[in-house]
C-alpha positions in Angstrom: 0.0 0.0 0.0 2.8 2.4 0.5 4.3 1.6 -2.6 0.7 2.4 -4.3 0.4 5.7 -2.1 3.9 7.0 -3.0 3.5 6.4 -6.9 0.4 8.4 -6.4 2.3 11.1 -4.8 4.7 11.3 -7.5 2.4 11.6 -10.1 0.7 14.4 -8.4 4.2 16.1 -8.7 4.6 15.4 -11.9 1.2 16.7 -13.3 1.3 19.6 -10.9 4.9 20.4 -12.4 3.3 20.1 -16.0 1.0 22.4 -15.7 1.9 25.8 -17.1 2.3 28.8 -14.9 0.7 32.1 -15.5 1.9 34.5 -18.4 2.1 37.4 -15.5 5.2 38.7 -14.0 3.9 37.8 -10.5 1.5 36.2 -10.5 -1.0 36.4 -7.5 -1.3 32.7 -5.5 -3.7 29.8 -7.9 -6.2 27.9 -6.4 -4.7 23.7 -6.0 -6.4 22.1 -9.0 -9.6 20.3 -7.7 -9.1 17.3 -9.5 -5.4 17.1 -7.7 -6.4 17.8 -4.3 -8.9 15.1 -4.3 -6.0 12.6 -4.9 -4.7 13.7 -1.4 -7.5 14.6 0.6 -9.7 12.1 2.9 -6.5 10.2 3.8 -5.2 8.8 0.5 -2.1 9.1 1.1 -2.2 8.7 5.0 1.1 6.2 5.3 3.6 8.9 3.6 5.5 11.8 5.5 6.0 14.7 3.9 9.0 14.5 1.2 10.1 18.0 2.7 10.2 17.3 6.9 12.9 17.9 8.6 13.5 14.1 10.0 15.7 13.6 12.9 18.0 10.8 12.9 17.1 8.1 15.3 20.4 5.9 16.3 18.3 2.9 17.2 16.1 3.5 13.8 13.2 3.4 16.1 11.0 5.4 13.8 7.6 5.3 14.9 4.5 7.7 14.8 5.3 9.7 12.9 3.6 13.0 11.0 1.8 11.9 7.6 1.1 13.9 4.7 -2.7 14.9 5.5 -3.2 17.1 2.5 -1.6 20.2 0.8 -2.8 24.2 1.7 -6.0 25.9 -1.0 -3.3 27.7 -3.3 0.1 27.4 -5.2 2.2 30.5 -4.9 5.0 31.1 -7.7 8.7 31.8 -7.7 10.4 33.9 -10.1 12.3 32.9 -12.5 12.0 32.0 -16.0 9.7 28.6 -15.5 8.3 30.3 -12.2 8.8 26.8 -10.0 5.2 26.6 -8.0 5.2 27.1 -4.3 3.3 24.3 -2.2 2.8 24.1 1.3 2.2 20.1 2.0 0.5 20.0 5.8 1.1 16.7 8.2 -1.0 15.0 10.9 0.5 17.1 14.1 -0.6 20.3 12.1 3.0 21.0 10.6 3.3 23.1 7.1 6.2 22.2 5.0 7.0 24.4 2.1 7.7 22.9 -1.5 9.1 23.8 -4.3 7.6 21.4 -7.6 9.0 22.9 -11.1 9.7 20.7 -14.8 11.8 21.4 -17.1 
């Protein structure tokens, strides 16, 4: 199942990084495409942190209960740049907000 949930995961990277960014200089925050944040939301995904915690190392490997991705926040910001990289914020189980940076190309 984890396997299943993380291949999920990366294809929602993958189409999120396809999708072109606004023509605009600087371009005000998007809304998360619907039919993206459904692949997340209700707990799809509930046995995968988030790609971009901060993990500390555990000597004994004794890695247990940890945050899981829960979902990601309403909009996508943008960077500058030429290919303006899109700005998520992925949120976890104990109410943590990571931020993310998905760009193609």
């Amino acid at each position: 199942n984890i396997v299943k949930q993380a291949e999920k995961l990366v294809r929602l990277y993958v189409d999120l990084a396809a999708m072109p960014a606004p023509v605009e200089e600087a371009p005000p925050p998007q809304p998360f495409p619907a039919s993206l944040k459904r692949q997340v939301d209700g707990g799809q995904l509930d046995e995968l942190p988030v790609v971009s915690a901060p993990l500390p190392a555990d000597p004994g490997a004794a890695y247990q209960d940890l945050p899981h991705l829960v979902g990601f926040e309403p909009t996508i910001s943008y960077a500058g740049g030429i290919n303006k990289p899109k700005i998520l914020v992925a949120l976890d189980s104990s109410g943590g907000r990571h931020r993310q940076l998905v760009k193609s190309g």
